[in-house]
PyMOL Python script that loads the backbone (N, CA, C, O; Angstrom):
from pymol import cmd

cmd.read_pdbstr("""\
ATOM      1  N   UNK A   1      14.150 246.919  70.250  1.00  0.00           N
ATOM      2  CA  UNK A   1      15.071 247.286  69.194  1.00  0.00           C
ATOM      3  C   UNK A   1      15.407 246.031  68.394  1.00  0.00           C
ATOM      4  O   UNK A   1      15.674 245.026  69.054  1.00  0.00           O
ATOM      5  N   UNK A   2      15.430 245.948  67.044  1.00  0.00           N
ATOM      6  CA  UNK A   2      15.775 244.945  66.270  1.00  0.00           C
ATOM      7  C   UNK A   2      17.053 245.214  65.890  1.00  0.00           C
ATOM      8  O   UNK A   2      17.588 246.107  65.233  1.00  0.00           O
ATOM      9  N   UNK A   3      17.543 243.895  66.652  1.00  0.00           N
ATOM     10  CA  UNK A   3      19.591 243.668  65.722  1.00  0.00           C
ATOM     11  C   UNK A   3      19.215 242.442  64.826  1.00  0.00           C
ATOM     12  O   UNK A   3      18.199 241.748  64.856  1.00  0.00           O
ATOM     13  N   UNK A   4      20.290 242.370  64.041  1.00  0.00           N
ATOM     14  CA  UNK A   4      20.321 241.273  63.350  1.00  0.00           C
ATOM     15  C   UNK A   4      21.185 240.272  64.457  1.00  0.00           C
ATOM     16  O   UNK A   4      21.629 240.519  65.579  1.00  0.00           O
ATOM     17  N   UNK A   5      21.221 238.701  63.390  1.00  0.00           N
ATOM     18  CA  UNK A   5      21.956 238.006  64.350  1.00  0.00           C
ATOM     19  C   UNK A   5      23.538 238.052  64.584  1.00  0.00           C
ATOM     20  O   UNK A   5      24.100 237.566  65.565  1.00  0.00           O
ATOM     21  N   UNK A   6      24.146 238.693  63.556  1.00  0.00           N
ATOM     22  CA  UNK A   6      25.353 238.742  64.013  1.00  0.00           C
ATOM     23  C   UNK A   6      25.499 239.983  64.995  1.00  0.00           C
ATOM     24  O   UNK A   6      26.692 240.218  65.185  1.00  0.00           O
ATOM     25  N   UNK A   7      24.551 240.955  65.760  1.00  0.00           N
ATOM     26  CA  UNK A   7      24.700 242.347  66.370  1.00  0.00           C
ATOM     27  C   UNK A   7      24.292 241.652  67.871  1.00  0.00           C
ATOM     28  O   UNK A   7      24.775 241.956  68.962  1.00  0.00           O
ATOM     29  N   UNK A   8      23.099 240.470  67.544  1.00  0.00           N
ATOM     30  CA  UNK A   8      22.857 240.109  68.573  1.00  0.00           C
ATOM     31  C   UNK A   8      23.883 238.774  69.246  1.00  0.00           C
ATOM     32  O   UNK A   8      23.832 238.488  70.442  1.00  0.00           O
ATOM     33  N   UNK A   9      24.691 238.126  68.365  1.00  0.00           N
ATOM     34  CA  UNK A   9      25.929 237.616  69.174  1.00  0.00           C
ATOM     35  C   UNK A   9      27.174 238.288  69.538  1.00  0.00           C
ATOM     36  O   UNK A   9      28.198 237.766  69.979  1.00  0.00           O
ATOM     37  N   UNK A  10      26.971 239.371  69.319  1.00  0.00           N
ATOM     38  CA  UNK A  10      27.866 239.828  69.417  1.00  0.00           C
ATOM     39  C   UNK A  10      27.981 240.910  70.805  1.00  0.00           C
ATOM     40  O   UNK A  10      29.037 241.322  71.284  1.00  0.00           O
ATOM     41  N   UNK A  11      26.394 241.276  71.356  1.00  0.00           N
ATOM     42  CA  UNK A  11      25.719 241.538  72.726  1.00  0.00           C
ATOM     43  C   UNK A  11      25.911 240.980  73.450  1.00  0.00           C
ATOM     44  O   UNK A  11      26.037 241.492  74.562  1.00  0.00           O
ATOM     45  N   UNK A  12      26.097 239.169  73.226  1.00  0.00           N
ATOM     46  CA  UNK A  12      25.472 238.011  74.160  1.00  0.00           C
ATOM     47  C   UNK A  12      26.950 237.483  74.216  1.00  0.00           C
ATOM     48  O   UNK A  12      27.102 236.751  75.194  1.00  0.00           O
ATOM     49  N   UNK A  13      28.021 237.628  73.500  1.00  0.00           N
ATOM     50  CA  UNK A  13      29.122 237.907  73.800  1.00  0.00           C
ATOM     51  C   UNK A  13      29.999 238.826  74.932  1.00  0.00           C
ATOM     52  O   UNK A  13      30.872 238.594  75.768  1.00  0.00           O
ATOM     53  N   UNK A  14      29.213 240.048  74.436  1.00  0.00           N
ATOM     54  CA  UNK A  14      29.764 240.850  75.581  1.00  0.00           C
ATOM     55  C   UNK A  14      29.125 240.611  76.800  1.00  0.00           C
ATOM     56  O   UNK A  14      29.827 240.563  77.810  1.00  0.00           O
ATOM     57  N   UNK A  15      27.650 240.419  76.902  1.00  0.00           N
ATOM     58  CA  UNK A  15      27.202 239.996  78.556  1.00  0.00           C
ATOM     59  C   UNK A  15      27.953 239.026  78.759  1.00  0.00           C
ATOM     60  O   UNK A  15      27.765 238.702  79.932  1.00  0.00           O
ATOM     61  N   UNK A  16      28.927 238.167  78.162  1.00  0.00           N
ATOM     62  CA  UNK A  16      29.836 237.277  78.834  1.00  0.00           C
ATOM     63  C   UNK A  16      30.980 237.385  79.105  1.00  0.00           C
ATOM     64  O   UNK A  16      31.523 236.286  79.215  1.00  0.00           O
ATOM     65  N   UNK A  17      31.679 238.295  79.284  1.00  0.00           N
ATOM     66  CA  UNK A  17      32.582 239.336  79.734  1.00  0.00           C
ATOM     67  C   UNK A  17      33.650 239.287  78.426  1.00  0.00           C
ATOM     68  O   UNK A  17      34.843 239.434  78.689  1.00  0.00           O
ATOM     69  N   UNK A  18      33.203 239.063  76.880  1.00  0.00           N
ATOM     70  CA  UNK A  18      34.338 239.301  76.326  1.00  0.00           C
ATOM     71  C   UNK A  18      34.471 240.875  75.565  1.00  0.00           C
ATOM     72  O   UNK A  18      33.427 241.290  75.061  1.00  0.00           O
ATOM     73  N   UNK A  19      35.585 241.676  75.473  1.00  0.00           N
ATOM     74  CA  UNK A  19      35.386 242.837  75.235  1.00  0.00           C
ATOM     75  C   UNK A  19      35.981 242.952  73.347  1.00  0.00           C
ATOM     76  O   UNK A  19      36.827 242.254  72.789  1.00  0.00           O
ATOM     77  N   UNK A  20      35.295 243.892  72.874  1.00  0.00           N
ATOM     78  CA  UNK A  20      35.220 244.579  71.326  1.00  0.00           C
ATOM     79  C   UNK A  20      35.992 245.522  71.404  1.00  0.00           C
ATOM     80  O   UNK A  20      35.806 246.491  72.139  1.00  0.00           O
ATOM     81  N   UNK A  21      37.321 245.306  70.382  1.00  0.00           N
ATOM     82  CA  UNK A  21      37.767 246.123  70.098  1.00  0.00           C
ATOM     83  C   UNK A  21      37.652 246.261  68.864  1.00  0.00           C
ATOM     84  O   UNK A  21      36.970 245.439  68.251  1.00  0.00           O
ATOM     85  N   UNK A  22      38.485 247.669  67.961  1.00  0.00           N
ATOM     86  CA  UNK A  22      38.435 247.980  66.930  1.00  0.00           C
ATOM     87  C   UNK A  22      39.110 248.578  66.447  1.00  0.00           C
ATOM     88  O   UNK A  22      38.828 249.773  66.537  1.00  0.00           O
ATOM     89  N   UNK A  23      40.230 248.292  65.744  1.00  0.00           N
ATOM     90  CA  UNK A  23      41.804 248.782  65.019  1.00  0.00           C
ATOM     91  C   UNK A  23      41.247 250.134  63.961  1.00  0.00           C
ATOM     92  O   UNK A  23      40.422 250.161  63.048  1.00  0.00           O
ATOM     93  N   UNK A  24      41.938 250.962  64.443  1.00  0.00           N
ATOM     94  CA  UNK A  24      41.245 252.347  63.687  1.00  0.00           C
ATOM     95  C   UNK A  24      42.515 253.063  62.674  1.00  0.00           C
ATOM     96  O   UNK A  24      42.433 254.045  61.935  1.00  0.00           O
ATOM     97  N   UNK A  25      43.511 252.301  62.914  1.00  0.00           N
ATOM     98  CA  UNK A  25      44.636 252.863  62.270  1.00  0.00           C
ATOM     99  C   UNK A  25      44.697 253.029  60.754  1.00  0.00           C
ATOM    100  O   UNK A  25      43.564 252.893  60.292  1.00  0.00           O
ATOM    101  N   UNK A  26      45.553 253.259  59.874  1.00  0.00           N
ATOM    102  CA  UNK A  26      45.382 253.520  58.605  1.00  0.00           C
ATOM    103  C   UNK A  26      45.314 252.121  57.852  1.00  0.00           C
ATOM    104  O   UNK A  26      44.552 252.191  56.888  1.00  0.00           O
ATOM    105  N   UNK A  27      45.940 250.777  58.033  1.00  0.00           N
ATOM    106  CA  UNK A  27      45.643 249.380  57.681  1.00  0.00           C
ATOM    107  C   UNK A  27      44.454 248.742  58.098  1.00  0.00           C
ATOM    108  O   UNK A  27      44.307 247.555  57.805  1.00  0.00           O
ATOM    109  N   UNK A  28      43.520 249.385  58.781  1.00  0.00           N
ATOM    110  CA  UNK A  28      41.972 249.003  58.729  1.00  0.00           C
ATOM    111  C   UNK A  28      42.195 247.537  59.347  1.00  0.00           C
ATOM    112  O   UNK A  28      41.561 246.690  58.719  1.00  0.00           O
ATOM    113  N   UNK A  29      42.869 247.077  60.320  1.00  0.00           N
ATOM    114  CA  UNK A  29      43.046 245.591  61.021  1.00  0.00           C
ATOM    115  C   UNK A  29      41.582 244.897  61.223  1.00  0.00           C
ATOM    116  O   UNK A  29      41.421 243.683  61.096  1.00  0.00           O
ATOM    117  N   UNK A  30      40.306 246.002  61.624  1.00  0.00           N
ATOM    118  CA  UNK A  30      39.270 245.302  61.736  1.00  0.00           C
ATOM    119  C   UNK A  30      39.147 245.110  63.153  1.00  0.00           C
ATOM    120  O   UNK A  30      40.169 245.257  63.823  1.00  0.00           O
ATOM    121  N   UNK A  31      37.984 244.781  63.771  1.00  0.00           N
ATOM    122  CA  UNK A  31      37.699 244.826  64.756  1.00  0.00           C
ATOM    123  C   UNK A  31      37.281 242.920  65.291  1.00  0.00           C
ATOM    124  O   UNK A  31      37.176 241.886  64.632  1.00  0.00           O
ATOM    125  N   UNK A  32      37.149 243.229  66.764  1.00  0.00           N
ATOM    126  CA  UNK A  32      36.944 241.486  67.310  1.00  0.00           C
ATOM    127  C   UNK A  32      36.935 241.647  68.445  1.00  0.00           C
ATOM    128  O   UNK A  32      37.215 242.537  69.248  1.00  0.00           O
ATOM    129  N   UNK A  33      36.442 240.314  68.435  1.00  0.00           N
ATOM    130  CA  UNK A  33      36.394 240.332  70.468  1.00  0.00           C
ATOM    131  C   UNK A  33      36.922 239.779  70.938  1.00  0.00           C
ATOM    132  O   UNK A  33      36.809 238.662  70.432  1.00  0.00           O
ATOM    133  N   UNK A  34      37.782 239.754  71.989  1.00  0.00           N
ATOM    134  CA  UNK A  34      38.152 238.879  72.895  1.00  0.00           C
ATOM    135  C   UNK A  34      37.885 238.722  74.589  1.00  0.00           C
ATOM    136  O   UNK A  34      37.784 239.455  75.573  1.00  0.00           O
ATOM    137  N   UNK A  35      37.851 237.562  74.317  1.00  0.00           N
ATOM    138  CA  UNK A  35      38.013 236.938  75.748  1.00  0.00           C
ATOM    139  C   UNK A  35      38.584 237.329  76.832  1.00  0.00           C
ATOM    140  O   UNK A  35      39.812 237.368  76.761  1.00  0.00           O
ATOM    141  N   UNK A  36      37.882 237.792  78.325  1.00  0.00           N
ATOM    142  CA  UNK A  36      38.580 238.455  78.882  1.00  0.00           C
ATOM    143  C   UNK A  36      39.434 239.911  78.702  1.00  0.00           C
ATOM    144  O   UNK A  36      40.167 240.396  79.564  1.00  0.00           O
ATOM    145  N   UNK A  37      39.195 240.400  77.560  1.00  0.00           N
ATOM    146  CA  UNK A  37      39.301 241.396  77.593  1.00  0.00           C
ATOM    147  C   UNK A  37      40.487 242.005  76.164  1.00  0.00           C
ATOM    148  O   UNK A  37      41.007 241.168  75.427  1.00  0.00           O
ATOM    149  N   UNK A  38      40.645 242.899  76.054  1.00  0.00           N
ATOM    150  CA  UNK A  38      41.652 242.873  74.607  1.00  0.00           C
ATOM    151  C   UNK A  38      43.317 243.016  75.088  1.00  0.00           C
ATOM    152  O   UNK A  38      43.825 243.812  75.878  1.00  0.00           O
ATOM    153  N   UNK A  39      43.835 242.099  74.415  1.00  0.00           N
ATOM    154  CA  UNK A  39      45.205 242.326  74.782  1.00  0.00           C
ATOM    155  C   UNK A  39      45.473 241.221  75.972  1.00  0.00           C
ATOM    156  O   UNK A  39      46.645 241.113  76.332  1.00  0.00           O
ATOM    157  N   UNK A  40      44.432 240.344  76.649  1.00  0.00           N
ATOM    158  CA  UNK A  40      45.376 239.749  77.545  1.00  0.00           C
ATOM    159  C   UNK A  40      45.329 237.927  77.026  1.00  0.00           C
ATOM    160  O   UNK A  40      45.801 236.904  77.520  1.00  0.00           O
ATOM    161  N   UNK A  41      44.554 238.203  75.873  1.00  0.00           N
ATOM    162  CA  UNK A  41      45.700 236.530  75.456  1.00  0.00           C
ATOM    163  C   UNK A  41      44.325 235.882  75.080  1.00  0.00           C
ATOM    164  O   UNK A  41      44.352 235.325  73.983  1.00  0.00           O
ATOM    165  N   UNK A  42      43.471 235.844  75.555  1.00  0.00           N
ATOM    166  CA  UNK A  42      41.650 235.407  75.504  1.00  0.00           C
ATOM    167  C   UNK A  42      41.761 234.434  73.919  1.00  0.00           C
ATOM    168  O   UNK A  42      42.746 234.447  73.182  1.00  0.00           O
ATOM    169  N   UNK A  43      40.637 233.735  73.705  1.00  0.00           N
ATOM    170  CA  UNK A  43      40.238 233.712  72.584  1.00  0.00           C
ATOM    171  C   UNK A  43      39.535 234.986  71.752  1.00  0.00           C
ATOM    172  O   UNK A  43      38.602 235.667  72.178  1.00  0.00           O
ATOM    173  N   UNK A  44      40.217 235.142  70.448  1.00  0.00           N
ATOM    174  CA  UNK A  44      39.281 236.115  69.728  1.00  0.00           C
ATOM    175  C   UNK A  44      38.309 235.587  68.795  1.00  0.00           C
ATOM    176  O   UNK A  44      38.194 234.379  68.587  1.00  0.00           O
ATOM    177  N   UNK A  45      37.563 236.532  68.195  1.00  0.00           N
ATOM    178  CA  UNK A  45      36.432 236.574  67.109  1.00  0.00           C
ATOM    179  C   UNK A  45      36.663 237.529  66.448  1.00  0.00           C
ATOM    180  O   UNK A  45      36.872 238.612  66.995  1.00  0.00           O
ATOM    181  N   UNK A  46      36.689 237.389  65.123  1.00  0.00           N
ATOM    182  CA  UNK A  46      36.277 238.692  64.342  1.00  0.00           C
ATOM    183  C   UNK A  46      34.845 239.560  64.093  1.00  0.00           C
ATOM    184  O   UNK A  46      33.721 239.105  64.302  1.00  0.00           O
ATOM    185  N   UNK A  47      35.010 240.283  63.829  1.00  0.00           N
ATOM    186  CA  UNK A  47      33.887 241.077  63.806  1.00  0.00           C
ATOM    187  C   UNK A  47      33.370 242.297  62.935  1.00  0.00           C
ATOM    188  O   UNK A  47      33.787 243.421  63.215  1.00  0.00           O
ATOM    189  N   UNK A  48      32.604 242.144  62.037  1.00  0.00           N
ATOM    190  CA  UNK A  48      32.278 242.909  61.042  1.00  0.00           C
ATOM    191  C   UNK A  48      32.467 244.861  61.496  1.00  0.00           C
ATOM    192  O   UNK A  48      31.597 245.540  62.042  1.00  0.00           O
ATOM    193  N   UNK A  49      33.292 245.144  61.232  1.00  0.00           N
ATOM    194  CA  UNK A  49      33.122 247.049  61.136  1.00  0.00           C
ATOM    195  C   UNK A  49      31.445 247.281  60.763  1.00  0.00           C
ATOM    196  O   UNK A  49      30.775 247.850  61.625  1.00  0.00           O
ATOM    197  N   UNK A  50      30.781 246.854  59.510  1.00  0.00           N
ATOM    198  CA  UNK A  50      29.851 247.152  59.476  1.00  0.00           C
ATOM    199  C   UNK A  50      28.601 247.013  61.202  1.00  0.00           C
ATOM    200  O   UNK A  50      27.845 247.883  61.634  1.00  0.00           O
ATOM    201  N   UNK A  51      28.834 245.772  61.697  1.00  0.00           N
ATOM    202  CA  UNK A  51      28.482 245.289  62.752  1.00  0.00           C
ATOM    203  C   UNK A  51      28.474 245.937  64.427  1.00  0.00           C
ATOM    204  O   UNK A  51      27.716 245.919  65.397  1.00  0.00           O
ATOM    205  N   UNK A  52      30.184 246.647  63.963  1.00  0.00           N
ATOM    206  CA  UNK A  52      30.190 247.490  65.362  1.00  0.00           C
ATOM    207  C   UNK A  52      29.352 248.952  65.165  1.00  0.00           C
ATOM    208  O   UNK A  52      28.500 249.438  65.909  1.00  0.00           O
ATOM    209  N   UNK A  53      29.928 249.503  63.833  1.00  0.00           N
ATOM    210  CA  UNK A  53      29.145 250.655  63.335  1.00  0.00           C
ATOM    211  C   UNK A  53      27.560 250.572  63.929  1.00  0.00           C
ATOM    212  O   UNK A  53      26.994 251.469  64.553  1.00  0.00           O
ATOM    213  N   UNK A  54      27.060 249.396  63.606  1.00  0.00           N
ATOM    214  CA  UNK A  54      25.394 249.592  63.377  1.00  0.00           C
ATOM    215  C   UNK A  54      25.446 249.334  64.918  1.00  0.00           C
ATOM    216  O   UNK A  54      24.644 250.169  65.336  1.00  0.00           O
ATOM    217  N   UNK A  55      26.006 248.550  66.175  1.00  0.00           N
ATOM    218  CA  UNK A  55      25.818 248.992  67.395  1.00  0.00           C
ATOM    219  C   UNK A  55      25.877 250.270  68.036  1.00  0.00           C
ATOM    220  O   UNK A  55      25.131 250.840  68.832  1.00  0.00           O
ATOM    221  N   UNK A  56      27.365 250.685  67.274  1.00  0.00           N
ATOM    222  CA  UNK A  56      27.349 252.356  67.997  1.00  0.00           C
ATOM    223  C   UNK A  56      26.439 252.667  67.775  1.00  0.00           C
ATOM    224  O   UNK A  56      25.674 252.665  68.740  1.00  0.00           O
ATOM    225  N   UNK A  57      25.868 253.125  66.479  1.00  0.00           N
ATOM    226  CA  UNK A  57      24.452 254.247  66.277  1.00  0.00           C
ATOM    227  C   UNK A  57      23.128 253.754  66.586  1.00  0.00           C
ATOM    228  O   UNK A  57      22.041 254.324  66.676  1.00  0.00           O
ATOM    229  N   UNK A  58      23.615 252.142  66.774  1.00  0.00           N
ATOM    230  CA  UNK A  58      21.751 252.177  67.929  1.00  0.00           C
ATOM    231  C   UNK A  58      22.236 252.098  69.172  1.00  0.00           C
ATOM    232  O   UNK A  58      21.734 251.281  69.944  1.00  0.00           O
ATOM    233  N   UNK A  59      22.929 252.643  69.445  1.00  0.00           N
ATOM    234  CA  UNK A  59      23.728 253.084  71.028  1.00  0.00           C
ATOM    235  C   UNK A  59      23.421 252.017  71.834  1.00  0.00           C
ATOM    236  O   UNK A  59      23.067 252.045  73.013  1.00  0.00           O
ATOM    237  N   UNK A  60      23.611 250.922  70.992  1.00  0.00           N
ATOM    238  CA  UNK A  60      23.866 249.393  71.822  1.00  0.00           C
ATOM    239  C   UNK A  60      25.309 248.955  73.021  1.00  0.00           C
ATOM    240  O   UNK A  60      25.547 248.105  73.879  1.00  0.00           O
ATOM    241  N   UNK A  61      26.128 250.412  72.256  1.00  0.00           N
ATOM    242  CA  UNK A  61      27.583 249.985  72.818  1.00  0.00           C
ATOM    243  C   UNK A  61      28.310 251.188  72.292  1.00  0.00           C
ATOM    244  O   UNK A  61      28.389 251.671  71.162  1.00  0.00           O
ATOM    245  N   UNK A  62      28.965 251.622  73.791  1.00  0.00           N
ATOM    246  CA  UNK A  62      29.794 253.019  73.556  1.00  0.00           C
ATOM    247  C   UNK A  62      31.267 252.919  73.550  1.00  0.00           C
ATOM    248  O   UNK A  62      31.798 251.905  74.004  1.00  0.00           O
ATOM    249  N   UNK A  63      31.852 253.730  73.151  1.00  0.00           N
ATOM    250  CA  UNK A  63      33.552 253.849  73.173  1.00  0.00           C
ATOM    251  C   UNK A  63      34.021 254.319  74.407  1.00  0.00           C
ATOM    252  O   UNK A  63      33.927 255.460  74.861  1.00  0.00           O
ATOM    253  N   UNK A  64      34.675 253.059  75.038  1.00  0.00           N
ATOM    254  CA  UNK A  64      35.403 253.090  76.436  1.00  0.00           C
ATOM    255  C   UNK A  64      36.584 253.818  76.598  1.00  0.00           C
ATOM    256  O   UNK A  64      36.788 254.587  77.538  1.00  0.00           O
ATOM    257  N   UNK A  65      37.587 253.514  75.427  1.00  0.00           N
ATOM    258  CA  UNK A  65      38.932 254.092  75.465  1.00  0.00           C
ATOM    259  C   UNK A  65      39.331 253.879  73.928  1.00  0.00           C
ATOM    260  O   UNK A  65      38.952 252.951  73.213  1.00  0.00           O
ATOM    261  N   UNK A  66      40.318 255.112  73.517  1.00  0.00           N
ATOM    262  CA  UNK A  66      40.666 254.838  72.371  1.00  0.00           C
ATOM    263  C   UNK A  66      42.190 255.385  72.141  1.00  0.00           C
ATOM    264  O   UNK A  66      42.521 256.489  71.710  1.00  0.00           O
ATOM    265  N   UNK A  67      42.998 254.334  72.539  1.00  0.00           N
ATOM    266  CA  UNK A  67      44.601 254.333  72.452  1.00  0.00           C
ATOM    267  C   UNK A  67      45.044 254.131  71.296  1.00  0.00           C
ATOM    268  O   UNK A  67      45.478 252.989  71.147  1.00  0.00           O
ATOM    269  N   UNK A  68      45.120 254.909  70.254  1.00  0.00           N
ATOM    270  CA  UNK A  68      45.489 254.189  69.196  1.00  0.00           C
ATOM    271  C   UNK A  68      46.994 252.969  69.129  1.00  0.00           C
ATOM    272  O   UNK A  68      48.094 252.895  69.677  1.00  0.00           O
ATOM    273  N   UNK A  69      46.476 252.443  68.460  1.00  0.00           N
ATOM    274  CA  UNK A  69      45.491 252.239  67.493  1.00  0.00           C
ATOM    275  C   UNK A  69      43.861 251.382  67.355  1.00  0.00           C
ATOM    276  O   UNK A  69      43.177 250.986  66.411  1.00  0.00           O
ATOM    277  N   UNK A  70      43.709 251.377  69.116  1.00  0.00           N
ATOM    278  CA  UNK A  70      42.902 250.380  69.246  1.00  0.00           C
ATOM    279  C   UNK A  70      41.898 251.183  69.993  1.00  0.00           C
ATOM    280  O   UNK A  70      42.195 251.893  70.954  1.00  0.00           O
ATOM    281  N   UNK A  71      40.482 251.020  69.427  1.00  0.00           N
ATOM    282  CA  UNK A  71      38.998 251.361  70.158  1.00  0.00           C
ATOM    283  C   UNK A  71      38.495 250.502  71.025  1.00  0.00           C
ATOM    284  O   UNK A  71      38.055 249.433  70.602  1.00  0.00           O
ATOM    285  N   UNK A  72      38.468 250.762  72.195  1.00  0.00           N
ATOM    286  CA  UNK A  72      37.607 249.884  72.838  1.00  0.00           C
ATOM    287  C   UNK A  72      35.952 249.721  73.037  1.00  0.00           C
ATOM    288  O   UNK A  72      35.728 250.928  72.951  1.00  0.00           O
ATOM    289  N   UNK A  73      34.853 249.241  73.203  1.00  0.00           N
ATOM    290  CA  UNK A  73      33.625 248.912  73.408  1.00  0.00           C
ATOM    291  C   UNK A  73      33.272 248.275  74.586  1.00  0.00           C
ATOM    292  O   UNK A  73      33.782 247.219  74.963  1.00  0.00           O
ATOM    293  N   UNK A  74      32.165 249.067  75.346  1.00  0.00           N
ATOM    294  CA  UNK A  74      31.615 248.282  76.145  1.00  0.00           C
ATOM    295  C   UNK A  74      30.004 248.319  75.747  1.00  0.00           C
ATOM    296  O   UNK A  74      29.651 249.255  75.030  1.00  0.00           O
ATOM    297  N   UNK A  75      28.996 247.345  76.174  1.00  0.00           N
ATOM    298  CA  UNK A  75      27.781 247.497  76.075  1.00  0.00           C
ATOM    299  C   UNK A  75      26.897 248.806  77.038  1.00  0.00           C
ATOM    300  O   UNK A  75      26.793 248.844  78.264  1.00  0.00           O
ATOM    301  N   UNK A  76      26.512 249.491  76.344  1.00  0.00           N
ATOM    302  CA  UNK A  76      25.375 250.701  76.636  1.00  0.00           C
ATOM    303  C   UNK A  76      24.905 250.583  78.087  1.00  0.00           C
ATOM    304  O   UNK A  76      23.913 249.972  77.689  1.00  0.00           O
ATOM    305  N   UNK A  77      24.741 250.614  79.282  1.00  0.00           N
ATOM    306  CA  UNK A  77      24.278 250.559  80.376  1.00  0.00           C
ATOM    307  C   UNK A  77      22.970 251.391  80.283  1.00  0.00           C
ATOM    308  O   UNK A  77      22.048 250.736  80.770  1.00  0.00           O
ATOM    309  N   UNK A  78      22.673 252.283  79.950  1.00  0.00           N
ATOM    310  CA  UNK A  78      21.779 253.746  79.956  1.00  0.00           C
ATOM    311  C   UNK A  78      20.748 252.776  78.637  1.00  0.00           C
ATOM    312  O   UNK A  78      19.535 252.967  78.714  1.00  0.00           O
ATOM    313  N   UNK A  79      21.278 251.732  77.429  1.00  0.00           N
ATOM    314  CA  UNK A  79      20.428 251.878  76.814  1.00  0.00           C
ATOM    315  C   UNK A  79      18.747 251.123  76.872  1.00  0.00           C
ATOM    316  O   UNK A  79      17.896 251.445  76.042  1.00  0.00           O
TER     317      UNK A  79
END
""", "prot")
cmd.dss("prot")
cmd.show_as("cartoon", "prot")
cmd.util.cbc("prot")
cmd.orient("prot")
């Protein structure tokens, strides 16, 4: 499967245990990753919507939980 390079740091990110989230609320916050996980303090990254989009639909990475206002991501196991 061909990612680009920001889809593919953003894989090689998550094999390093940091997790993708993605603010779905009506202010569009945008999505990022953090360190250790979302919400517990980690370093973050931002991260292109376009970027998570094009993972979901090459089912690189599925939706774990979605509390609004926040989506979570983990990487595809099955893919």
């Amino acid at each position: 499967m061909n990612l680009t390079e920001a889809q593919t740091r953003v894989v090689e990110l998550m094999d390093q245990g940091w997790e993708l989230g993605e603010d779905v609320s009506i202010s569009f916050g945008g999505a990022w990753l953090q360190k250790g996980g979302i919400g517990y303090g980690g370093s973050s990254k931002k991260v292109s919507r376009a970027t998570v989009h094009a993972l979901v639909s090459k089912k690189v990475i599925v939706c774990t939980d979605h509390r609004f206002p926040t989506r979570t991501y983990v990487l595809n196991q099955n893919a």
